[in-house]
N, C-alpha and C positions, 0 to 999 in steps of 0.2 A: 676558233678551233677548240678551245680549252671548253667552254660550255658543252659543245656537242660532246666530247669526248666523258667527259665528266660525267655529263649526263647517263651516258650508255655505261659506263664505269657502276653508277649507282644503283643501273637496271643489273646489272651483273651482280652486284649484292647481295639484291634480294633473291639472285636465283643462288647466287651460296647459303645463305640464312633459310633458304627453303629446304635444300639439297644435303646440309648439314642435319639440320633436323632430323630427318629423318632418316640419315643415318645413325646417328645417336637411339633413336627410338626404337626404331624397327630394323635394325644391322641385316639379320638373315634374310628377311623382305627383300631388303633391295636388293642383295646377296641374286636371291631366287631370280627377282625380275632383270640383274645384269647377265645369268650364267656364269655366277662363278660360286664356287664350295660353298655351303652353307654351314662347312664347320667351325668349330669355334675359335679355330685361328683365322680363319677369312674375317668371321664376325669382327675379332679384335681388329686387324686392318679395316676394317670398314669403318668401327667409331673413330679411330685414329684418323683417317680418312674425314670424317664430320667433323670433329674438334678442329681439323684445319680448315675445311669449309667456314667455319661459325669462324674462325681469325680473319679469315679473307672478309666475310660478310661485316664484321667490325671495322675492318681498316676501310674498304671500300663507303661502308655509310656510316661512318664516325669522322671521314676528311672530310677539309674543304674541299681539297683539291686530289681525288679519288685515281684520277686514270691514272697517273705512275705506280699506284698498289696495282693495278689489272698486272703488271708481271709476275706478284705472288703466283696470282692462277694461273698463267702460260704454265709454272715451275709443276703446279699442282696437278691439270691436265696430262704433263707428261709423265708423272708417276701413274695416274690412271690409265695412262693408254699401256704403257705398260705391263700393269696389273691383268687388263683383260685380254689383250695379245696373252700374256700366258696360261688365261683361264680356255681362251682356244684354242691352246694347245694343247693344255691339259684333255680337253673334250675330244678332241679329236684322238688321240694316243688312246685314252679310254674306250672310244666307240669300236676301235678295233680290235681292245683285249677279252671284250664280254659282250654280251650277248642283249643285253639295253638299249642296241642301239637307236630303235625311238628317243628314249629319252634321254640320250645322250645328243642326239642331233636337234632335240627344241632344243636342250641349256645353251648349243653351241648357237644356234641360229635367235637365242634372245643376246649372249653375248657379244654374235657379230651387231646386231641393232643396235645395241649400248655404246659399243666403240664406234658405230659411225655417227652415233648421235654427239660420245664427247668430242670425235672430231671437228663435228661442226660448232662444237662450243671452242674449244681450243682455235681455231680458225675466228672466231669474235673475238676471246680475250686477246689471241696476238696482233688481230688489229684495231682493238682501242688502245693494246698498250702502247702498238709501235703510235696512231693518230697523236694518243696524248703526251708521246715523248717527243713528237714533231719529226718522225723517223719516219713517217709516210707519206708526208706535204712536198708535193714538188715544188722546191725553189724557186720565187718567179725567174724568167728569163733576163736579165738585163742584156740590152746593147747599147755598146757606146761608140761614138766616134768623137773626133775634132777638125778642124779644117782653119787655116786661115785666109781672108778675105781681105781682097783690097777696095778696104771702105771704110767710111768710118764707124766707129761705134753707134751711134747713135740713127744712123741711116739703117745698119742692117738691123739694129734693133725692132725698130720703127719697121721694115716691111714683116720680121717675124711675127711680132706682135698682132697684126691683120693673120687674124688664123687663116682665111679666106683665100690667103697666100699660098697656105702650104701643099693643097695637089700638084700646084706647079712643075714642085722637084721633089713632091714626095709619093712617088708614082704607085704605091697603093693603095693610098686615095682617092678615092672618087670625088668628094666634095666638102667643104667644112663648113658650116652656115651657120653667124652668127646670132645667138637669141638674147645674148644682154652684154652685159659690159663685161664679167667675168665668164659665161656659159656656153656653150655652142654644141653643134650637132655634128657628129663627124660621121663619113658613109663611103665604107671599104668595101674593095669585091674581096671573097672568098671562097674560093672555083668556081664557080659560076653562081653564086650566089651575093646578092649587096648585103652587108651588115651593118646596121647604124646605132648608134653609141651617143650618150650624151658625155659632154665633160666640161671639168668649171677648172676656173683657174686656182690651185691653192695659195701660189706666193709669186709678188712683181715683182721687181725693184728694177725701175726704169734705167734701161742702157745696161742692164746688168741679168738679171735674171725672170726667165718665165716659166714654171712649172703647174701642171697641173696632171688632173685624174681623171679619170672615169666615173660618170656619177654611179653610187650604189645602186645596186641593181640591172645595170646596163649588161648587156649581150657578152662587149669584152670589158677584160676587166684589164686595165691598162694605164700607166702611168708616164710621166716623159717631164723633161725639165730640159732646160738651154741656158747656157751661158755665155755671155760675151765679156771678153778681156781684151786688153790692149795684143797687138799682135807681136812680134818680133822686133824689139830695136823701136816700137812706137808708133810699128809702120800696119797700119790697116788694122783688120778684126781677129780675134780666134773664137771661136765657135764651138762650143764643149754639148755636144747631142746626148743626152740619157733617155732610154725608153726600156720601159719593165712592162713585161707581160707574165700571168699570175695566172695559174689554173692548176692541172693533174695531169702526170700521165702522157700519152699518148694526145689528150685532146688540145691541150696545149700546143703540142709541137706543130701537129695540124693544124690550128687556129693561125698559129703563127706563121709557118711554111707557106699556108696559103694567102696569105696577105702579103709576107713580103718576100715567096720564093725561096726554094730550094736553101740558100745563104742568108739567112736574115742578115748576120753580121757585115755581110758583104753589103747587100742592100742598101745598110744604114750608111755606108763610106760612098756610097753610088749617091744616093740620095744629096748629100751635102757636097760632093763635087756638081750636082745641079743647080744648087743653090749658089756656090760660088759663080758658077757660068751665070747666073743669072742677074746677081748683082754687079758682078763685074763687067758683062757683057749686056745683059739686056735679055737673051736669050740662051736658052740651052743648044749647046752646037751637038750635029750629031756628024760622025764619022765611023770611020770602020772600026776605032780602037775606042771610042767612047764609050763608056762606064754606063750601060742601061741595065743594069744589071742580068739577072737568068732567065727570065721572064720576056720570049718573043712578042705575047701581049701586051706588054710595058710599052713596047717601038710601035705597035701599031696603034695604040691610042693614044698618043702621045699629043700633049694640048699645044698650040700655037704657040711660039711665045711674046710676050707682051713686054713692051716696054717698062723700064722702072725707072723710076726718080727722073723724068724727063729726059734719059736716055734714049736715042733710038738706036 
């Protein structure tokens, strides 16, 4: 985030180091080409106007770390919009008292150009400022749930640990296929589309913890960890689920709604009440009051279920 930001921060720079220049140089010039006075108190706002361009241009390409200066110029921009909202007022009050009015309707129509041009610069600085303040990054999604299990540690460990397991009861899944000892392929629908993802494991510790990620670069970006603890009094497993999903916006939400339904949070509580029915049972039972979550397509694909740990 900081490099992109950064970066665009130091392209902004040298458009102040440009921009300042010549206002210093040539004040009534630009004066002419924005539509506003070319008199010599405009001039003076205009250099004063560059000597702060040429601060900005400093602070921007003299940091390491530049995008938190990009708010100097949001501050800057808004003195200039400003400024030229009232050079079009000025123009317009004018065209109406004399008889100019040619020439008073270019200043006005270079002025409206000018203003929608810092518009559009104003709309860049306030968003590499907000990017580079982290004011623009949607937060990834976390969902968590817990569950406890009548089993032991080391059994529910042991079928988690088979990722090949988790379509089972983790009905957004489509399929998880193992490619080494830490890595595997995972393959989600998302509305009518399959999305497949690779992901490695970051950290074990056997009977205790599985976490991993999405390899760089993959479609989602997506992260998830499990823990098992002793359960209540000694008795069975607890099951501590964490899953993070990471994007922007709208597309996030989407990504995720459509993989796990209307509710994700919900989803993820659905999800490990399967997982219990399946250690516990063997199978996922289904009923009228059973946990399939929002998703009617959940019920209708719904896999067999298969025996565990010599359970029938």
């Amino acid at each position: 985030m900081s490099r992109k930001s950064d970066t665009l921060a130091r392209a902004l720079g040298w458009v102040s180091l440009a921009l300042g220049a010549a206002q210093l140089a040539a004040p009534r010039m630009v004066n002419r080409l924005s539509g506003v006075d070319d008199s010599r108190l405009a001039s003076t706002v205009t250099r004063m106007a560059g000597t702060r361009e040429l601060m900005h241009a400093a602070a921007l390409l003299g940091s390491r770390r530049p995008g938190p200066w990009t708010w100097g110029r949001v501050a800057g921009d808004a003195l200039d919009l400003a400024v030229l909202g009232r050079a079009m007022a000025n123009r317009s009050g004018r065209s109406a008292r004399s008889g100019r009015c040619d020439r008073s309707a270019r200043r006005r129509r270079r002025a409206v150009a000018a203003t929608a041009a810092v518009t559009g610069i104003t709309a860049l600085d306030l968003a590499t400022a907000l990017y580079s303040s982290g004011l623009g990054v949607r937060r990834p999604m976390r969902l968590q749930a817990s569950i406890t299990v009548n089993r032991p540690r080391e059994e529910v460990y042991a079928f988690w640990r088979d990722l090949e397991n988790l379509p089972a009861f983790m009905l957004h899944l489509e399929s998880v296929r193992t490619t080494g000892e830490r890595h595997s392929r995972w393959r989600a629908m998302v509305a009518t589309a399959d999305v497949e993802w690779a992901a490695e494991i970051l950290d074990e510790q056997a009977g205790e913890l599985i976490a991993w990620r999405s390899v760089r670069g993959s479609m989602i970006n997506t992260s998830g960890s499990v823990r098992f603890t002793e359960g209540p009094a000694g008795r069975g497993t607890t099951v501590h689920l964490t899953l993070e999903y990471r994007g922007r916006g709208r597309a996030l939400g989407a990504a995720v709604a459509g993989m796990l339904g209307e509710y994700p949070q919900q989803q993820v509580r659905d999800d490990l009440r399967r997982f219990k029915q399946i250690m516990e049972t063997g199978e996922v039972l289904l009923a009228e009051g059973s946990p399939e979550g929002v998703r009617l397509l959940s019920r209708l694909r719904q896999r067999p279920a298969q025996p565990v740990g010599g359970r029938s």
